[in-house]
FIZAGU-263628 format. One line per field, with one value per residue (C-alpha): x, y, z; residue in three letters. Coordinates in pm, 1 decimal. Layout:
% FIZAGU-263628
x: c(X|...);
y: c(Y|...);
z: c(Z|...);
type: c(ALA|...);
END
This chain:
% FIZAGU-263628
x: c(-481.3|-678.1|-533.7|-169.6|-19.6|84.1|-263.1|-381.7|-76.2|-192.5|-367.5|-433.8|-115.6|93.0|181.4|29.2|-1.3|21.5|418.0|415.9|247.1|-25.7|-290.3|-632.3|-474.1|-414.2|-213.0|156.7|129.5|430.1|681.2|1064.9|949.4|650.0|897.7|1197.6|1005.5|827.5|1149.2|1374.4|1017.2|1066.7|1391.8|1373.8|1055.5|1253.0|1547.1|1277.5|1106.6|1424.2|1612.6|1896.3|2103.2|2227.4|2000.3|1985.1|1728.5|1740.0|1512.2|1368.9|1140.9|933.6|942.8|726.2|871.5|890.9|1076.6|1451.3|1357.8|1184.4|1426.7|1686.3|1533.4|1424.9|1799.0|1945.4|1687.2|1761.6|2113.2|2078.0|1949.0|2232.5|2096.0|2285.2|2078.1|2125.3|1984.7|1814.7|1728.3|1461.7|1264.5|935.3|746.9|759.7|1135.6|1146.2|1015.0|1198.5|1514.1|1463.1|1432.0|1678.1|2044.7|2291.6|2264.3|1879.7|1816.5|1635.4|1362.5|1287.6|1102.4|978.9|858.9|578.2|181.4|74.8|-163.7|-247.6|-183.3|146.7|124.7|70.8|376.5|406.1|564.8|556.0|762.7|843.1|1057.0|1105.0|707.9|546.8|430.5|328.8|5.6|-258.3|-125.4|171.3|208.3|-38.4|268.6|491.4|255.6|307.9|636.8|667.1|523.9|808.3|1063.5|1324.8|1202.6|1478.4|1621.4|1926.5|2207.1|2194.6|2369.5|2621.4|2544.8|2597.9|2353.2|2303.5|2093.8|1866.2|1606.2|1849.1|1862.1|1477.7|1446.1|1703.5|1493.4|1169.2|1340.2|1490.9|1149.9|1041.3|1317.4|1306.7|951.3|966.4|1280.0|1436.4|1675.2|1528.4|1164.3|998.3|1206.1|973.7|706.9|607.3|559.8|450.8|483.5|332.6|472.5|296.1|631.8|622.2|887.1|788.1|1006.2|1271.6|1038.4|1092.2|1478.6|1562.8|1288.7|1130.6|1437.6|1677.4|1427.1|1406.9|1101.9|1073.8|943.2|916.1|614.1|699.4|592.8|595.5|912.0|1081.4|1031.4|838.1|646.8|424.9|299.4|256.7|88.0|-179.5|-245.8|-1.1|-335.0|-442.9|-818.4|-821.1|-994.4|-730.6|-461.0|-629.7|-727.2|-380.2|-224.4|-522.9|-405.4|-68.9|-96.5|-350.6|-177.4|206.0|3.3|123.0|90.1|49.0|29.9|161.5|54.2|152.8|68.3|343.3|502.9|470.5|256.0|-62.3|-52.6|-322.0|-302.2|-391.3|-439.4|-344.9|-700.5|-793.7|-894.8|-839.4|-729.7|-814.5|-1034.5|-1277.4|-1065.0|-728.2|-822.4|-979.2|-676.1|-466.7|-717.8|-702.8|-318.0|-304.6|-607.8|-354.0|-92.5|-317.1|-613.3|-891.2|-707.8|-900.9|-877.4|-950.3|-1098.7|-1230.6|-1610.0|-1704.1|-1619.6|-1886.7|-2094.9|-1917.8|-1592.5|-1703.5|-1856.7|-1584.4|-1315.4|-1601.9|-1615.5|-1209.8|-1259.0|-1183.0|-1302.8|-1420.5|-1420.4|-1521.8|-1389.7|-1356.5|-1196.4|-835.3|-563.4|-402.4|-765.6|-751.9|-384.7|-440.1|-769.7|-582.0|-301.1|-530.5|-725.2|-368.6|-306.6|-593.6|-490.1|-641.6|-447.5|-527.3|-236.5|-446.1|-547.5|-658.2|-857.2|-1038.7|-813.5|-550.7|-357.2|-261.5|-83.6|58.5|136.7|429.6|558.1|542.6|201.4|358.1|137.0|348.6|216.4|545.6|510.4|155.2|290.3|531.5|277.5|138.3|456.2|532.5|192.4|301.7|647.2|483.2|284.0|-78.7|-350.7|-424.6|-752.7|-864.9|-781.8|-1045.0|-1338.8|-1544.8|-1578.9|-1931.4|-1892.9|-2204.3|-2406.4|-2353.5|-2206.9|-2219.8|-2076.7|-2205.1|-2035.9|-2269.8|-2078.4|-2226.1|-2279.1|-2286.5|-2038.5|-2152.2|-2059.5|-2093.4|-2431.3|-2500.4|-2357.6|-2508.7|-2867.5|-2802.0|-2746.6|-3009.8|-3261.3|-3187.7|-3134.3|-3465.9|-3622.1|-3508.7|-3774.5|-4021.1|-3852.2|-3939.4|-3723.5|-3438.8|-3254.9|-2909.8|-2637.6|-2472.6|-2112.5|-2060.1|-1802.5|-1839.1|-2162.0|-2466.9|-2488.9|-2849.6|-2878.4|-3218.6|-3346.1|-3412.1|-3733.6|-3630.9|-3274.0|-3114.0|-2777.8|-2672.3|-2567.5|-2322.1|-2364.6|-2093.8|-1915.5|-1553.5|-1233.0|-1104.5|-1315.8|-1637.2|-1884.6|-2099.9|-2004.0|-2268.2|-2127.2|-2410.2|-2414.6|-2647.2|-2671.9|-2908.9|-2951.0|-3116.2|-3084.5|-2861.4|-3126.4|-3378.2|-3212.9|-3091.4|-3482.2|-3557.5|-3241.4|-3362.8|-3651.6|-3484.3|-3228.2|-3390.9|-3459.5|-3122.8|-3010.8|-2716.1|-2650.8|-2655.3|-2861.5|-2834.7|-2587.2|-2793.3|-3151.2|-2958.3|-2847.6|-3190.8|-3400.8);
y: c(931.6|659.0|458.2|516.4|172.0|274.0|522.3|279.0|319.2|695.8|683.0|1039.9|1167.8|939.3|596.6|234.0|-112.1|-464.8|-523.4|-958.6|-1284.1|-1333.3|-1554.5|-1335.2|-1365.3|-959.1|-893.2|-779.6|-397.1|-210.7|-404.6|-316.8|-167.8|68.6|163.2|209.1|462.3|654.8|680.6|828.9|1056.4|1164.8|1296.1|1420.2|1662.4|1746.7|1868.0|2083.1|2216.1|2311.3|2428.3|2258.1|1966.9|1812.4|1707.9|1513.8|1257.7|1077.4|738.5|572.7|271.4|114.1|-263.1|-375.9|-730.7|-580.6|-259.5|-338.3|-485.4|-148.7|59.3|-75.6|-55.8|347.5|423.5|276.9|466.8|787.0|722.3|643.2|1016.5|1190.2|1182.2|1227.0|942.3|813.3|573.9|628.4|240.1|172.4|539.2|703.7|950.0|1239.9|1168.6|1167.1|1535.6|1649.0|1605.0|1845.7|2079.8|2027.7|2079.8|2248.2|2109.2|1954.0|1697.8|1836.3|1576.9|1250.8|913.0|711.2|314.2|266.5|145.3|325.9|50.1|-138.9|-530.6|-689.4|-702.0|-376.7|-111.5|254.5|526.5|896.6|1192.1|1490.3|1851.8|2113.9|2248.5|1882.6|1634.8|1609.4|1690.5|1488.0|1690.5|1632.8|1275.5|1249.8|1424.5|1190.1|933.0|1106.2|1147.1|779.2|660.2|789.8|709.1|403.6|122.2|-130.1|-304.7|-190.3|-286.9|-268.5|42.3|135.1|455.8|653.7|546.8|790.7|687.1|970.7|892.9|943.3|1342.4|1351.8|1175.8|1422.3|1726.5|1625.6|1576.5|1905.7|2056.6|1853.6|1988.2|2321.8|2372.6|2220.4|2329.9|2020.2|1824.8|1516.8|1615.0|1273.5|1161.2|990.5|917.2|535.3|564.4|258.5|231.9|-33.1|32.6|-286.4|-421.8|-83.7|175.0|326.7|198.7|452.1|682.1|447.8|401.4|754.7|999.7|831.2|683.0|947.5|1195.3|1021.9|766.6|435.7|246.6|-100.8|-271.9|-113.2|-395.0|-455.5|-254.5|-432.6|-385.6|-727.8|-666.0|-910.9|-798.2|-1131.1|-882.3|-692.9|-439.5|-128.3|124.0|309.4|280.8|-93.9|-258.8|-502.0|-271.0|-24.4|-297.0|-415.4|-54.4|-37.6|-346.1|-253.1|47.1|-101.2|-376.1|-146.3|85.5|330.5|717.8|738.4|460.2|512.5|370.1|417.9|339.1|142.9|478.3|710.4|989.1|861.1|809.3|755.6|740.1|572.3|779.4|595.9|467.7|314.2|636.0|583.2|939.6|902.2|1004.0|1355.9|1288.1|1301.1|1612.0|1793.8|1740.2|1923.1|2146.1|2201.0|2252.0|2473.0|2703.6|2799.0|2877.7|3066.6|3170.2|3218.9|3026.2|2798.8|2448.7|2223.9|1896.9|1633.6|1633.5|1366.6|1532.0|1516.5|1793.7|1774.1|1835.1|2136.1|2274.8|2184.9|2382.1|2682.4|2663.6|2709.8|3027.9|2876.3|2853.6|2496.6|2430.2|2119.3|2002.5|1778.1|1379.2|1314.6|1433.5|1647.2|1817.5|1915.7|2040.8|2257.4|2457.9|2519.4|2630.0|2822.1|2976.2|3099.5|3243.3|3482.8|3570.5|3364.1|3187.9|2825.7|2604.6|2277.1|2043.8|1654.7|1412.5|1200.5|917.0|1033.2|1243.9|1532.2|1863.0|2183.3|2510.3|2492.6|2204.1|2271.9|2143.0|1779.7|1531.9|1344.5|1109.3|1109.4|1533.8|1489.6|1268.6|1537.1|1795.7|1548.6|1455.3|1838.4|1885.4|1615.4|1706.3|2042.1|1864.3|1903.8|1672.6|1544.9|1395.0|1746.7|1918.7|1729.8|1658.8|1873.3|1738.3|1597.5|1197.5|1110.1|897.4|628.4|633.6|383.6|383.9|196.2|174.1|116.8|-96.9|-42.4|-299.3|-84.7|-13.6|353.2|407.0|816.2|795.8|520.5|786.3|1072.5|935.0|868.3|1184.0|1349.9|1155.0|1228.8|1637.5|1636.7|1459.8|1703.0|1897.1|1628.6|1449.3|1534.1|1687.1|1707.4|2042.3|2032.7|2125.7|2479.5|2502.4|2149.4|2080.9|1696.3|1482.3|1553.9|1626.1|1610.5|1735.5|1556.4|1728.2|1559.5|1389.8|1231.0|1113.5|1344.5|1334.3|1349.5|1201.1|1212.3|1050.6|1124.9|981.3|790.0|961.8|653.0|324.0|242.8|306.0|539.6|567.5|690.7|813.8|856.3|974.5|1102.1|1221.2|946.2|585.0|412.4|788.9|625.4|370.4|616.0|826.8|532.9|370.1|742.9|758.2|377.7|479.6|752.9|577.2|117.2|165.5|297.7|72.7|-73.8|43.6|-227.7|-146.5|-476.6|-334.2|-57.6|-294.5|-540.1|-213.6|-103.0|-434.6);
z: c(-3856.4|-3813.3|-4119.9|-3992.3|-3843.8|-3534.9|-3422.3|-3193.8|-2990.9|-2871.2|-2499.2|-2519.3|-2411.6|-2413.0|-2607.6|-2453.1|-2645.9|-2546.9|-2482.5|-2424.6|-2523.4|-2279.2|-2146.5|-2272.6|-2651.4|-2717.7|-2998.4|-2964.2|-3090.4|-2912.9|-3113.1|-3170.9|-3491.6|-3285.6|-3029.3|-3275.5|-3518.8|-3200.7|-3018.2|-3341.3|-3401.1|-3040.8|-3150.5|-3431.0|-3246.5|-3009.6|-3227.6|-3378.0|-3053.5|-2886.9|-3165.4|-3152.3|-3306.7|-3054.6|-2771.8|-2430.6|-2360.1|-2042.3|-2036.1|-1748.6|-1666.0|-1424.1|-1244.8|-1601.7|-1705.8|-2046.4|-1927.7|-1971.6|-2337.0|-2473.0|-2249.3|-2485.4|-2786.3|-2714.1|-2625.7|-2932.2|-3151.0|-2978.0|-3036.1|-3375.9|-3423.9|-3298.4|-2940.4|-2635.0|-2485.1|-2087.5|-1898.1|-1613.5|-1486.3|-1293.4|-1178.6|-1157.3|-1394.6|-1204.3|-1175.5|-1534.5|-1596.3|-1292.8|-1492.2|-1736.7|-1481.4|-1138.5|-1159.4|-1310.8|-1667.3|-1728.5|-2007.9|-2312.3|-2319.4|-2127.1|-2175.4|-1923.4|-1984.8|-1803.3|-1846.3|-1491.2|-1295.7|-1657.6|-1632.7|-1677.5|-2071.0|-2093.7|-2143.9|-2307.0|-2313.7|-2140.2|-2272.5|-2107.2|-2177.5|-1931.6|-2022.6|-1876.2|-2036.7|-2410.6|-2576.8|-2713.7|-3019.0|-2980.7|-2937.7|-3277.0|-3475.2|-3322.2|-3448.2|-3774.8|-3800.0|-3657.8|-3980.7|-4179.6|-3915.0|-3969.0|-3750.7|-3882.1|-3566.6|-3418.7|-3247.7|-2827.8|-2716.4|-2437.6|-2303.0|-1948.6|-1658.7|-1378.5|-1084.8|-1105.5|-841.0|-574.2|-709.5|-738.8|-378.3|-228.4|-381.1|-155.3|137.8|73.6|71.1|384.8|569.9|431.8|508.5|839.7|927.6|1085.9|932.4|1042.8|1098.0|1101.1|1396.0|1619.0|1374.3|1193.9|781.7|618.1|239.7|-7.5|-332.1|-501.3|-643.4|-851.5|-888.6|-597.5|-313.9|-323.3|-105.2|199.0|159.1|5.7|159.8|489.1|660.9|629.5|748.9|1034.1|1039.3|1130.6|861.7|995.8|841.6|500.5|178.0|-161.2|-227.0|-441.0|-801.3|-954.5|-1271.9|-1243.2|-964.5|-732.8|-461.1|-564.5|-813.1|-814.4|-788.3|-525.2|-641.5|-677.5|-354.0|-254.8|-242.1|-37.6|178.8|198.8|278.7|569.3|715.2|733.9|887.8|1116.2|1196.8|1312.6|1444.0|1213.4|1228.1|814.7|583.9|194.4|-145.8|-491.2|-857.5|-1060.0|-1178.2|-867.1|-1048.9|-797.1|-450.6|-154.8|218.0|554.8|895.3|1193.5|1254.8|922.0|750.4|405.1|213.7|-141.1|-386.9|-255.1|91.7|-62.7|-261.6|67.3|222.2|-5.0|-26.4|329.8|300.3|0.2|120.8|430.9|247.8|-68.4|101.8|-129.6|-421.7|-705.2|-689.2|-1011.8|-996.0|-1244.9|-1295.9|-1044.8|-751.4|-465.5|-315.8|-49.2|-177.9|-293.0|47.1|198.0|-10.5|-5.3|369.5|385.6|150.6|-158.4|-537.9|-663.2|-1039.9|-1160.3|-1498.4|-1745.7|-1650.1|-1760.9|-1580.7|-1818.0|-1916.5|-1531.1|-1484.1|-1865.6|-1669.0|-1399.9|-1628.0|-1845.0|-1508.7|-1371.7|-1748.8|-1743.3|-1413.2|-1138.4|-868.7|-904.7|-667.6|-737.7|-1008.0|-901.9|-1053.0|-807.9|-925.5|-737.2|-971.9|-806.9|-937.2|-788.6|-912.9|-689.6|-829.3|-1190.3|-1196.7|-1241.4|-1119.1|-884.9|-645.1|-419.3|-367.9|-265.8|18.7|49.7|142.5|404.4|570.7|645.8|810.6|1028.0|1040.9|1170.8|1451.5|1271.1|1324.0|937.5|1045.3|1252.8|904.4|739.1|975.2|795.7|481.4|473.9|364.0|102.9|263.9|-67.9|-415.9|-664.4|-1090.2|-1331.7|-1687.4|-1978.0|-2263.3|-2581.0|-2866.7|-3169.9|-3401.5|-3398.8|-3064.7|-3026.9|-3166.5|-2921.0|-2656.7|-2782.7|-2806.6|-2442.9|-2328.2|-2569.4|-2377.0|-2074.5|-2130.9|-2310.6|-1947.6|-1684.7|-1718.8|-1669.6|-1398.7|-1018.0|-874.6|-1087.1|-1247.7|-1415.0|-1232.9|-1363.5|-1449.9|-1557.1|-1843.4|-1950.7|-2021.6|-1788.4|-1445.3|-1294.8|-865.9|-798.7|-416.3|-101.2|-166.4|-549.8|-431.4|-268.4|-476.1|-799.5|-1147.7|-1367.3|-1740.9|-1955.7|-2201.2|-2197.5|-2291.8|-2429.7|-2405.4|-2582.4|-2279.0|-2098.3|-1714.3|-1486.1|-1098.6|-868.2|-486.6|-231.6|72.8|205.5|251.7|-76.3|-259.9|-516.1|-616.4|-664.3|-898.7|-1098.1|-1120.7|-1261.0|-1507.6|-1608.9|-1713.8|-1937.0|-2119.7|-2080.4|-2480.5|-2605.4|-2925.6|-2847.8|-2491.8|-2221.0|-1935.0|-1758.1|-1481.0|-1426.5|-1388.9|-1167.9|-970.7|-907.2|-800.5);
type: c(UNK|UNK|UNK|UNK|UNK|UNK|UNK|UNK|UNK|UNK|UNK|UNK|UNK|UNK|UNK|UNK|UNK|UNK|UNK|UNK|UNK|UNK|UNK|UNK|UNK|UNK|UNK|UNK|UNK|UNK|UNK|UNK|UNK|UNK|UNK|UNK|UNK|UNK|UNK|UNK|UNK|UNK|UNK|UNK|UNK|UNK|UNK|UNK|UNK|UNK|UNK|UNK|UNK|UNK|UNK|UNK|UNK|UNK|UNK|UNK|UNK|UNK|UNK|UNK|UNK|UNK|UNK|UNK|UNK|UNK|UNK|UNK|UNK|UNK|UNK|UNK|UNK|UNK|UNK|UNK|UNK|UNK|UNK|UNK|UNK|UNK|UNK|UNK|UNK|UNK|UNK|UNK|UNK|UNK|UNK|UNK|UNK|UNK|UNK|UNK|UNK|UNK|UNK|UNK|UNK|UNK|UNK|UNK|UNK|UNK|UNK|UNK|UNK|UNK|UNK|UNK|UNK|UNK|UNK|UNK|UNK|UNK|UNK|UNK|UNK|UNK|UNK|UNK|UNK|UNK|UNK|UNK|UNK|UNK|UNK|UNK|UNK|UNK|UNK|UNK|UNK|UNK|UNK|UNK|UNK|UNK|UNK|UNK|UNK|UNK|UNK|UNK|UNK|UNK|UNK|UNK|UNK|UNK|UNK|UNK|UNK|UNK|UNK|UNK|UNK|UNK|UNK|UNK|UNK|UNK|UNK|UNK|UNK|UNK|UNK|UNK|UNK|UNK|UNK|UNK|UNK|UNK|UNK|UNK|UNK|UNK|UNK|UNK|UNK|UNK|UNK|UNK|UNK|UNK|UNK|UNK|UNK|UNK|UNK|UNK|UNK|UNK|UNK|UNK|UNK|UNK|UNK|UNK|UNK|UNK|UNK|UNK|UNK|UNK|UNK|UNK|UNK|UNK|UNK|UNK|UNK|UNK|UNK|UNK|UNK|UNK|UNK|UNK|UNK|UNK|UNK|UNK|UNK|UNK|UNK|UNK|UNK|UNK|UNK|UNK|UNK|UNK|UNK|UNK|UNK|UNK|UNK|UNK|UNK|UNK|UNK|UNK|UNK|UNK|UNK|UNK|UNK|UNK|UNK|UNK|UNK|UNK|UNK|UNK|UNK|UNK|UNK|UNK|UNK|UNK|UNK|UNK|UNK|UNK|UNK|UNK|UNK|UNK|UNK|UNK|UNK|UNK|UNK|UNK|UNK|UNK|UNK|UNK|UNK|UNK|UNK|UNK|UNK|UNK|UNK|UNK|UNK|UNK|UNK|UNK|UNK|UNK|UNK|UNK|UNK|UNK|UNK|UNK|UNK|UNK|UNK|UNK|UNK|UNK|UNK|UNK|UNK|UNK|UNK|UNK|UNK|UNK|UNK|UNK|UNK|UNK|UNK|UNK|UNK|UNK|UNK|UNK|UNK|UNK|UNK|UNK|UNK|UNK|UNK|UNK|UNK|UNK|UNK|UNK|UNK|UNK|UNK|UNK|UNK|UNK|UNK|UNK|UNK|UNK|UNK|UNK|UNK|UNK|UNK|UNK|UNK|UNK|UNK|UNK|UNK|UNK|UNK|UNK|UNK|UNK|UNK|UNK|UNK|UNK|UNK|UNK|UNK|UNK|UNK|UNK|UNK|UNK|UNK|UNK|UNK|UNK|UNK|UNK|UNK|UNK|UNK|UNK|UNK|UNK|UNK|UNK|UNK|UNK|UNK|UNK|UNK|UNK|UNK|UNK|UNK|UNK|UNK|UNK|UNK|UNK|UNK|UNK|UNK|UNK|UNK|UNK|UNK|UNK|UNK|UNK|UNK|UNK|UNK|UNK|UNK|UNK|UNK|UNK|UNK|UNK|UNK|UNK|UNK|UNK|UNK|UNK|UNK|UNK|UNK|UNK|UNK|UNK|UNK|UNK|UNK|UNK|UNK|UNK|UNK|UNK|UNK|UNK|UNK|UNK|UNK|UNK|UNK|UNK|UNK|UNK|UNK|UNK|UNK|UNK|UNK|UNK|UNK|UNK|UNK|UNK|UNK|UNK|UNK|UNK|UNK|UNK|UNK|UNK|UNK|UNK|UNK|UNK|UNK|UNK|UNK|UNK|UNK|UNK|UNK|UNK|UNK|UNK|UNK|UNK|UNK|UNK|UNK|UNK|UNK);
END
């Protein structure tokens, strides 16, 4: 694969490349040609998968600057394959898969424009059917079949547009009211939303105010792809700081914030709280574990021990697996298969899915699940007190110089298995499923590591927490030790961490 022309497009699963000109000199990759041969391979897969000749594919983008350019150029492939192509406009990923799905007549496949939280240049492409989201394998054949694809331009299209977020928006307030049983059950309560000039802003307008909330205080709604605010990521610093401040500062009862494309979300209690990360996924776990008692709950593998105490101490069953979203919601999938009952599967990144909700992982229906406990009166903060906080966390990612960059990796990790045994106070930690993880006790740390290798970038992150002030420094000076003479890996951050 690696000698076909348009490989380096696949990000796992799903298609990413650098869409504009820009000011750090990347090369243009997702080109008219790139997105003209993927989108008529889209088709023609689908025509296989479903059986049929004739198929439906709706297409959707987010507030990207490059957006309306590749949204064009995907619907006049489709349409060049015989596809009943429509457009869907500006919308959000979730919204995407939920229409193969809701009404009366779902679309056969979807395609939604979008880079998630990536910089401005940055575009790609997600496709859906009514099973979720496409394979790592499956996006490789479209790869493929890409390569044999027609990428000649082609002329703009005119095809139906159907404001489909207003049908996915209706749906969750459906399920607010329904499980609340008010029709307007946030009456009485302030939401504030930052949607960081993504696609997210529809949840204010079309799910918070006409259930009732005040939403005064509310920013970033309106789609701007270059993003003149902050980044559209709950994770990145700024914009949590500027979703604290809002609520903060309108003394709100919950604050909101999305990712550019609405599949990853994070919250704000009234006092500053912030609800991501091991929070965000207590808190659903906190919610699900009353509704399933005794149900499984996925997570990636750098969940904290306390995560995992907490969700034992509400009767549930913790299993940690491999990073990447999808690697998390296919365990789940695979645990419910051989007949477990797993509702949750969350990445500490803040993608979140449910078994109830076709284990999609939608940012805007983990809000969803929030804004009924507080439709129902609960305290959200009571529901988490406790989940035991590590006392300090730190990551550190390793670049590495060589161009033989597993070997680089796996040299790593060799070292540091083969020192376990001869390090104080450290054992490996059972039922891990990616890189490493080392529990070092109270007197060498009093934490753990995590070394493990990337799932797309050419670098060895490290997560380390413990349970006590200046733990995290002492296991790092022991890992230092382990891995200063590497070839090729640069220790640097790591030394600079520890002096």
């Amino acid at each position: 694969m690696s000698d076909l022309k348009y490989a380096k497009l696949q990000n796992g699963s799903d298609v990413r490349g650098v869409a504009m000109e820009n000011s750090a000199g990347e090369q243009v990759n997702l080109t008219e040609d790139a997105v003209t041969a993927i989108s008529r391979a889209f088709a023609q897969w689908l025509k296989v998968k479903t059986g049929k000749e004739k198929v439906r594919v709706a297409v959707g983008r987010d507030s990207r600057i490059t957006g309306p350019q590749i949204l064009g150029w995907t619907l006049a492939a489709l349409t060049a394959e015989g596809v009943d192509a429509v457009n869907f406009e500006m919308a959000s990923t979730p919204c995407m898969f939920m229409s193969t799905v809701l009404g009366d007549d779902p679309f056969d496949g979807s395609v939604m424009i979008t880079a998630s939280h990536l910089p401005q240049q940055r575009n790609g492409m997600k496709f859906f059917t009514k099973d979720g989201g496409l394979e790592k394998a499956d996006i490789k054949k479209l790869i493929e079949i890409a390569e044999t694809a027609d990428a000649a331009s082609l002329t703009p299209v005119d095809v139906p547009k159907i404001d489909f977020i207003d049908v996915y928006a209706e749906h969750l307030c459906d399920v607010i009211r329904e499980r609340v049983g008010r029709d307007r059950p946030l009456e009485g309560m302030h939401i504030v939303v930052d949607a960081g000039n993504g696609a997210g802003g529809f949840f204010e307008s079309k799910v918070l105010r006409p259930l009732g909330a005040d939403t005064t205080g509310s920013q970033f709604l309106e789609p701007d792809g270059t993003f003149p605010n902050h980044i559209p990521n709950p994770e990145n610093e700024a914009a949590a700081a500027a979703i604290v401040e809002a609520t903060l500062r309108n003394k709100a009862d919950l604050g909101i914030i999305f990712d550019t494309d609405v599949d990853r979300a994070g919250a704000v209690l009234s006092d500053g709280t912030e609800l991501t990360r091991n929070a965000l996924i207590a808190m659903m776990g906190a919610i699900l574990l009353k509704e399933h008692p005794g149900c499984e709950i996925v997570t990636d593998s750098i969940t904290s021990t306390g995560l995992a105490a907490f969700i034992a101490g509400h009767g549930g069953i913790h299993r940690r697996f491999k990073r990447g979203y999808k690697n998390v919601i296919n365990e789940a999938i695979r645990l419910n298969g051989a007949g477990a009952d797993c509702e949750l599967a969350m990445e500490t990144s803040g993608h979140g899915a449910l078994k109830e909700n076709y284990f999609l992982d939608d940012g805007a229906y983990l809000m969803v699940k929030l804004l009924i406990e507080l439709g129902k009166g609960h305290d959200l903060k009571a529901m988490i007190s406790d989940l035991a906080e590590p006392a300090e966390a730190t990551e550190i990612r390793f670049s590495i110089s060589s161009d033989n960059v597993p070997a680089v990796q796996d040299e790593a990790l060799s070292r540091l298995e083969a020192s376990v045994e001869k390090t104080p106070g450290w054992t490996v930690a059972p039922d891990n499923f990616e890189g490493i993880r080392i529990n070092a006790d109270k007197d060498h740390g009093n934490g753990w590591l995590l070394l493990r290798k990337s799932l797309h970038d050419p670098i060895l992150p490290l997560n380390i927490e413990s349970d006590s002030s200046g733990g995290c420094k002492i296991i790092a000076g022991a890992l230092y030790d382990i891995i200063k003479d590497v070839e090729g890996l640069e220790v640097k951050p790591l030394a600079d961490y520890i002096r």
